[in-house]
C-alpha positions in Angstrom: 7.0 10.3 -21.9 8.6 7.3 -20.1 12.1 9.4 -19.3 11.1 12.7 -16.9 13.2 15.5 -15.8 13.7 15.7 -11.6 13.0 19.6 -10.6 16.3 21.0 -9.4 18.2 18.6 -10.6 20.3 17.2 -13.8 19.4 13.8 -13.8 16.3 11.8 -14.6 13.4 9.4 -13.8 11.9 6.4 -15.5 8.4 6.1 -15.4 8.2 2.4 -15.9 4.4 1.2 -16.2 2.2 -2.0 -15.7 -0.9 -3.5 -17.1 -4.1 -4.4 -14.7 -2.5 -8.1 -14.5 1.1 -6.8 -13.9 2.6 -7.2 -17.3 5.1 -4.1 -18.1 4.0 -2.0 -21.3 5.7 -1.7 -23.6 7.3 1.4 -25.2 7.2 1.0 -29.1 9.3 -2.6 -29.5 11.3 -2.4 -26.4 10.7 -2.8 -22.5 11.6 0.5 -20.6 13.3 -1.5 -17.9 16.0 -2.9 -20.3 16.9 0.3 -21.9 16.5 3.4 -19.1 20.1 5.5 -19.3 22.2 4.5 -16.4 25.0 6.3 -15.1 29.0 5.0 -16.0 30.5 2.4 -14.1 26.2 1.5 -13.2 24.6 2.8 -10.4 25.5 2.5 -6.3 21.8 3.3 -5.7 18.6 2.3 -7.4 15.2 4.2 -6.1 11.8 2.8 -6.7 8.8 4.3 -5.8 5.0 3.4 -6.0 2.0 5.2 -6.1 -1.5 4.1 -4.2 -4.4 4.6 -6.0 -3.4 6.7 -9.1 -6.0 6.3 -11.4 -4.0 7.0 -14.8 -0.8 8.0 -15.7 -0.9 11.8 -15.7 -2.3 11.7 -12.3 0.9 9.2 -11.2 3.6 11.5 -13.3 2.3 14.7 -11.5 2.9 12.6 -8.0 6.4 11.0 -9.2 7.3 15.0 -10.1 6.5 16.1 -6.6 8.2 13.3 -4.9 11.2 13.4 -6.9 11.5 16.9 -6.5 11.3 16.9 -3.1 14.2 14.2 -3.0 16.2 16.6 -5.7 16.1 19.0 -2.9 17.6 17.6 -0.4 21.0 18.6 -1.3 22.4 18.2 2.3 21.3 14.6 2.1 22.6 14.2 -1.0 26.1 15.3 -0.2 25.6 12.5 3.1 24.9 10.1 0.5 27.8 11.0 -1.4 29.8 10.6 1.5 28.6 7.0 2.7 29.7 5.8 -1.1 33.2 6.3 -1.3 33.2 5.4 -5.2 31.2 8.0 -5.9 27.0 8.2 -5.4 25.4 6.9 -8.8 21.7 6.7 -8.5 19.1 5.6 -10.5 15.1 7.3 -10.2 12.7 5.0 -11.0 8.6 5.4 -10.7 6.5 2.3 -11.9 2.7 3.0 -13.0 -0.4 0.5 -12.0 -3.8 1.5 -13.0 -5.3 1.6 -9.6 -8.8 3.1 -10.1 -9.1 6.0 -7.6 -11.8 6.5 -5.0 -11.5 10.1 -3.0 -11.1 13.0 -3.8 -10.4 11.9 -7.6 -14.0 10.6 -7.4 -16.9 13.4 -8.2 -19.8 13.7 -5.6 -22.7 11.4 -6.9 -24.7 15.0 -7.4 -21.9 15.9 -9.6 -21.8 12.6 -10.7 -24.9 13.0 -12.3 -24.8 16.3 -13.6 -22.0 15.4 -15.7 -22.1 11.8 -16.4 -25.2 9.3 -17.4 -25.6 6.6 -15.0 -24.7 4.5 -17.5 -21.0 6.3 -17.0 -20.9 5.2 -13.3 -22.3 1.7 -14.2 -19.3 1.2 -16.8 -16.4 2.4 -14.0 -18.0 0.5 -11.6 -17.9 -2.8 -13.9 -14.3 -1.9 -14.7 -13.7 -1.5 -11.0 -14.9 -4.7 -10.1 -14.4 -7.0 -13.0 -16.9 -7.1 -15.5 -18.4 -10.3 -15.8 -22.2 -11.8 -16.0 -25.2 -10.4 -14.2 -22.4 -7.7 -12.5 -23.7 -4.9 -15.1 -27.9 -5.4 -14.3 -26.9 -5.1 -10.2 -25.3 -1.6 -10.7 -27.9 -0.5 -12.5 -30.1 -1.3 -9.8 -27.9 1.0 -7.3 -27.1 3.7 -9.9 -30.6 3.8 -10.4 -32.0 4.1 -7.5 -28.9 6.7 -5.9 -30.5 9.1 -9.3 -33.9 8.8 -7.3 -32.7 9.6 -3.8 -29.1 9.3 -3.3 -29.2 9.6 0.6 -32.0 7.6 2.1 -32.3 6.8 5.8 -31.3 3.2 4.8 -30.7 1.2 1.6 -33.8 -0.1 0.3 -34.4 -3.4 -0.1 -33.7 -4.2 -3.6 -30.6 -2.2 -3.4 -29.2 -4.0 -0.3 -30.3 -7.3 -1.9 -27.9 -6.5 -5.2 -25.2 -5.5 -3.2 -25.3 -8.6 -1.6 -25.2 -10.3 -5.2 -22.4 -8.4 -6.3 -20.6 -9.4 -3.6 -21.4 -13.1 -4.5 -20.0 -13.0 -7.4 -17.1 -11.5 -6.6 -16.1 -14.8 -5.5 -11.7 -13.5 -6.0 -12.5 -11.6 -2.7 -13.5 -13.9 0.1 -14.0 -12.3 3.8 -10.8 -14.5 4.9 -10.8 -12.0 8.1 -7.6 -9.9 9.8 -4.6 -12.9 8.8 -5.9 -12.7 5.3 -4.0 -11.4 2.4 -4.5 -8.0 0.9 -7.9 -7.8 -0.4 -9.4 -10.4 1.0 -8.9 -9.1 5.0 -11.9 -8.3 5.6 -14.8 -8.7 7.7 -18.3 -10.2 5.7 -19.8 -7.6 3.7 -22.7 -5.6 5.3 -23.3 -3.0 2.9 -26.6 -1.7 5.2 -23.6 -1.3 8.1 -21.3 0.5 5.4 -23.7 2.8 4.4 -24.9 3.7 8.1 -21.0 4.3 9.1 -20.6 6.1 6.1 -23.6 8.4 6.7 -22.0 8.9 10.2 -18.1 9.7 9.3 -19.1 11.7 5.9 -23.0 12.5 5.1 -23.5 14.5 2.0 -20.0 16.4 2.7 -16.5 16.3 1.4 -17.4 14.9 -1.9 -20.7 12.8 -0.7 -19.1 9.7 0.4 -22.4 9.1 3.0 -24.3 8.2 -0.4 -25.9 5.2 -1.5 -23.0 4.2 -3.7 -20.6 4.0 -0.6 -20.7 0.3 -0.5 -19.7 0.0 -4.2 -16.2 1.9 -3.2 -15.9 -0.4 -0.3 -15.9 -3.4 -3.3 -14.0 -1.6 -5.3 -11.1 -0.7 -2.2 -10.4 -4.7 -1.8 -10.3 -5.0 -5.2 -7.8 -2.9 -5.1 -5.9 -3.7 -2.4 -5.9 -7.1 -4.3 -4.7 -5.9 -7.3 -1.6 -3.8 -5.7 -0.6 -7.4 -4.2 -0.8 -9.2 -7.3 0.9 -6.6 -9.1 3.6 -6.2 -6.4 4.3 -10.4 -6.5 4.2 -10.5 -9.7 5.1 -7.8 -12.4 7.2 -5.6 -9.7 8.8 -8.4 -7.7 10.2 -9.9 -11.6 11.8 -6.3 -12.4 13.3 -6.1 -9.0 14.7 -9.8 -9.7 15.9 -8.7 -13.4 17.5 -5.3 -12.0 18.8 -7.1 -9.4 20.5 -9.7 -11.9 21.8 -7.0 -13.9 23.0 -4.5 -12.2 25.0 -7.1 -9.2 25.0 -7.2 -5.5 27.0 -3.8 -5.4 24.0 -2.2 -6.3 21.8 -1.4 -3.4 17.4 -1.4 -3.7 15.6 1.4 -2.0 11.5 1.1 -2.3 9.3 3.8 -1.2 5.4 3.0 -1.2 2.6 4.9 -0.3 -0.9 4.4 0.5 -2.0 1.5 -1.7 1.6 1.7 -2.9 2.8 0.0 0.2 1.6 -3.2 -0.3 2.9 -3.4 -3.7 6.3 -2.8 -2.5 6.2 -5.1 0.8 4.7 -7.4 -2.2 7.6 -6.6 -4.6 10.2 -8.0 -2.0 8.5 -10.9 -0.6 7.4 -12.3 -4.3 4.7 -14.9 -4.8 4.4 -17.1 -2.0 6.1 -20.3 -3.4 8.8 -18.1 -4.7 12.0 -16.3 -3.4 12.4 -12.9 -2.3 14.4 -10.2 -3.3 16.8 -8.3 -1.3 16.4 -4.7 -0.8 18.9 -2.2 1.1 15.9 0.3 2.4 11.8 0.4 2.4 9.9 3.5 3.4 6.1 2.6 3.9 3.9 6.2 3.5 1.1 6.9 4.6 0.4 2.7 4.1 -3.2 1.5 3.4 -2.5 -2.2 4.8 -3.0 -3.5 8.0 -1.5 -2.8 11.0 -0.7 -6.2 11.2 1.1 -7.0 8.2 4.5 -7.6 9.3 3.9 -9.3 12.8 4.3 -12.6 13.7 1.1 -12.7 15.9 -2.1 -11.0 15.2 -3.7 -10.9 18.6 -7.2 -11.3 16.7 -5.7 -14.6 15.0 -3.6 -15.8 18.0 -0.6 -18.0 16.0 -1.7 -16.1 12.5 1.0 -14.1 10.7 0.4 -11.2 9.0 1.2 -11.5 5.0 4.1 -9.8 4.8 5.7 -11.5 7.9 7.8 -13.1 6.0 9.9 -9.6 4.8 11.1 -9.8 8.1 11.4 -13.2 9.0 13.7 -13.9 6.2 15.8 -10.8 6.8 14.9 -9.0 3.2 15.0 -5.9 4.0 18.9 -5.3 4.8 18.6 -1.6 6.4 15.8 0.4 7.4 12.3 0.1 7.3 10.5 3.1 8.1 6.7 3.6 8.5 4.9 7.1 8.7 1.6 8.1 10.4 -0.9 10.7 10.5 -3.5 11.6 12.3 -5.1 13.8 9.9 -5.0 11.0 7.0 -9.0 10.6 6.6 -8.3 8.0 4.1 -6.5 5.7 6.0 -8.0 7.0 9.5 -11.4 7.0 8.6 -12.3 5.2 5.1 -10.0 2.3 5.5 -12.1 0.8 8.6 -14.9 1.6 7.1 -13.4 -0.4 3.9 -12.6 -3.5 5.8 -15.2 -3.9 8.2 -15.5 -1.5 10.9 -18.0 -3.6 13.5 -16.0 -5.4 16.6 -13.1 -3.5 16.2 -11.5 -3.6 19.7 -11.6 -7.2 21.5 -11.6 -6.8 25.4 -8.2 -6.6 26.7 -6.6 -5.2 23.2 -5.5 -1.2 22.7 -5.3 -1.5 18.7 -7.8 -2.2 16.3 -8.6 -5.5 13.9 -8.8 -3.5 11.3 -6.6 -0.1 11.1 -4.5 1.0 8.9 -0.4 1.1 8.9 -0.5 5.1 8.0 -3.1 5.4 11.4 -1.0 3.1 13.4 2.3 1.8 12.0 3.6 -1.5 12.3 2.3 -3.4 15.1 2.7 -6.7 17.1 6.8 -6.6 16.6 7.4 -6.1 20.2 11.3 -4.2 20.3 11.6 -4.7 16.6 9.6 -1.5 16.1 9.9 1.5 18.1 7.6 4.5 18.1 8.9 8.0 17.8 8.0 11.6 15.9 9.2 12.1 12.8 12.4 14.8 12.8 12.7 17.8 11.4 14.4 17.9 8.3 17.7 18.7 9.8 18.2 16.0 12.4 20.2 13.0 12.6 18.1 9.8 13.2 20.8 7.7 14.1 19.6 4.4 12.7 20.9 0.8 14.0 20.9 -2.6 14.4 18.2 -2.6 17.1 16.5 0.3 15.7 15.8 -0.8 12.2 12.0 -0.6 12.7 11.0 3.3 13.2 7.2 3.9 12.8 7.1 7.6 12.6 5.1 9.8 13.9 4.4 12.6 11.2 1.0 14.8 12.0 3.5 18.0 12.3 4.2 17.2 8.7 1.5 15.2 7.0 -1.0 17.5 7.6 -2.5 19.8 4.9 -5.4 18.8 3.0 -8.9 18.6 3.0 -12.0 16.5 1.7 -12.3 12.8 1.8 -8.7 11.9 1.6 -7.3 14.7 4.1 -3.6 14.8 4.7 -3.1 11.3 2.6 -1.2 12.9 0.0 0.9 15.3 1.5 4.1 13.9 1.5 6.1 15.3 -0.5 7.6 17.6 2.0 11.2 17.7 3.3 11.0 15.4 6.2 9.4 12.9 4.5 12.7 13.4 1.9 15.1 13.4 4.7 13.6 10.4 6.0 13.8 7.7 2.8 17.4 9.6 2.0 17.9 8.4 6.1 17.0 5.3 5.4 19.1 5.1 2.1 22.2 6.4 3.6 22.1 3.9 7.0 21.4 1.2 4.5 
């Protein structure tokens, strides 16, 4: 159903999806992004959020209904909003769909695995994962194989570490370009003996079995995906940002909400390809962000005189209002499987605080000197008094990202009111 209804509220969202290569679906003859209801007179506001790694579409529409919801309830917010537009407050909801195969708590144990599937059933998600193509199919079945035999040994046997290390050849879309590298392809050399070990240390045979043998397949299929949010984010989403943007004027202000995975394609949304032009946005709120630390600065100390990717939504002054960032320290996706994911060896040159490869949702955004300042996230009823020299805020939210348990942790729990009251912040200063 591409049109939803927001709990506690009249109005609607538009659930807006994309193809694998960033192309927006159709519905019947028609694009949903031409035809969505909009309100009289257009809208004053325009909010797009994106999910991380959703792996279908009724997993994504029960995460847009939370989020929405919790937005919908914010009525004191709302009426804020409806003060800072004099004209009257005319928004638009809009949630766009990638097919980002999930890892996590989506994923079954491989015990499970195999009491309910074949290993011919892992050996097919795992090629769609990674892009089937010659010789990829014969190397899973190695792994599944031997994970049926003894899914936990001490150390990955031979002729398991030796196809890893042929999948990883031909995955020849993902080099190891290192920290300054774009999404997907920052990353350190792939060790799946080291992955496994690390694995076995931060998870064993617990919450869900990610210490098994077929850890170093999610670690492919996590830059994969990271890639893929990029590509879809400069591509697909940064062309219906353009279009609305075309349509609907410069009156109309942008307001992009990522999380996890989701943050990249929406840093990737507003920067567009890198031989191409941006597009303006009025707000950004960056959840729980799977990306570097380093995305936005215009020094990584690991790659003296190296931007990060998305330098360039600063630099060029893109983002009009806010940006704000959240953190948690009980996010075990980001905290603990995300190094893990991009190389988790030498993470801490002498002399350096932060890692080479952490996560924004760990850390926030780093290396921006006064640009960015550091401080908890408020309770839902404060002021946060955004300006000029405090467009940057990387919150600290443990007191409210916290519930949840298993691989993923507290990842997901953001639909609560201060994470509401913080993107409606952001909106209003905007």
């Amino acid at each position: 159903m591409p049109m939803r209804a927001i709990a506690g509220s009249a109005e609607q969202y538009a659930l807006i999806a994309f193809d694998e290569q960033g192309h927006e679906r159709k519905e019947g003859d028609v694009l949903l992004s031409d035809t969505f209801p909009v309100p009289d007179n257009g809208p004053t506001d325009i909010f797009v959020e994106i999910h991380g790694w959703m792996g279908d579409m009724p997993a994504a529409i029960t995460q847009y209904d939370r989020w929405f919801g919790a937005m919908a309830a914010r009525t004191a917010d709302r009426a804020a909003m409806a003060s800072a537009r004099p004209g009257g407050f005319r928004p638009v909801w809009i949630g766009l769909h990638w097919p980002s195969l999930p890892w996590g708590d989506e994923e079954k144990s491989t015990a499970a695995a195999f009491a309910l599937d074949t290993g011919d059933a892992l050996v097919d998600a795992y090629a769609r994962r990674l892009g089937d193509r010659a010789g990829l199919r014969d190397l899973l079945r190695t792994i599944v194989g031997q994970a049926e035999i003894d899914p936990q040994p001490l150390a990955l046997p031979p002729e398991v570490e030796t196809a890893y290390r042929e999948i990883d050849t031909l995955l020849t879309e993902l080099p190891a370009g290192g920290v300054a590298a774009p999404p997907g392809e920052d990353r350190a050399p792939f060790d799946p003996q080291q992955c496994y070990q690390q694995a076995q240390g931060a998870f064993g045979l617990l919450d869900g079995g990610f210490g098994d043998l077929l850890m170093p397949l999610r670690q492919l299929s996590f830059w994969s995906m990271k890639k893929r949010a990029r590509l879809v984010g400069e591509g697909g989403f940064h062309s219906l940002l353009t279009r609305l943007s075309q349509r609907f004027g410069p009156g109309t202000r942008f307001h992009l909400m990522g999380h996890s995975f989701g943050c990249i394609a929406a840093s990737a949304a507003v920067c567009g390809p890198a031989n191409g032009s941006p597009c303006a946005v009025s707000s950004l709120a960056l959840v729980q962000g799977a990306l570097s630390l380093w995305s936005y600065t215009g020094d990584i100390p690991y790659s003296p005189g190296g931007p990060g990717y998305f330098r360039r939504l600063l630099a060029a002054g893109v983002v009009r209002g806010p940006i704000v960032t959240t953190r948690s320290r009980y996010d075990r996706a980001v905290g603990t499987f995300y190094p893990i994911g991009a190389g988790i060896a030498n993470q801490i040159d002498m002399g350096l605080e932060l890692p080479r490869f952490g996560g924004l949702g760990s850390f926030g955004a780093q290396g921006l000197g006064g640009a960015a300042i550091d401080m908890p996230m408020p309770n839902a009823g404060e002021a946060y008094g955004f300006s000029p020299a405090r467009r940057i805020l990387n919150l600290e939210a443990s007191d409210f990202i916290r519930q949840g348990g298993g691989v993923s942790g507290a990842h997901s729990d953001i639909a609560g009111a201060e994470v509401a009251h913080a993107v409606w912040s952001a909106a209003i200063a905007s």
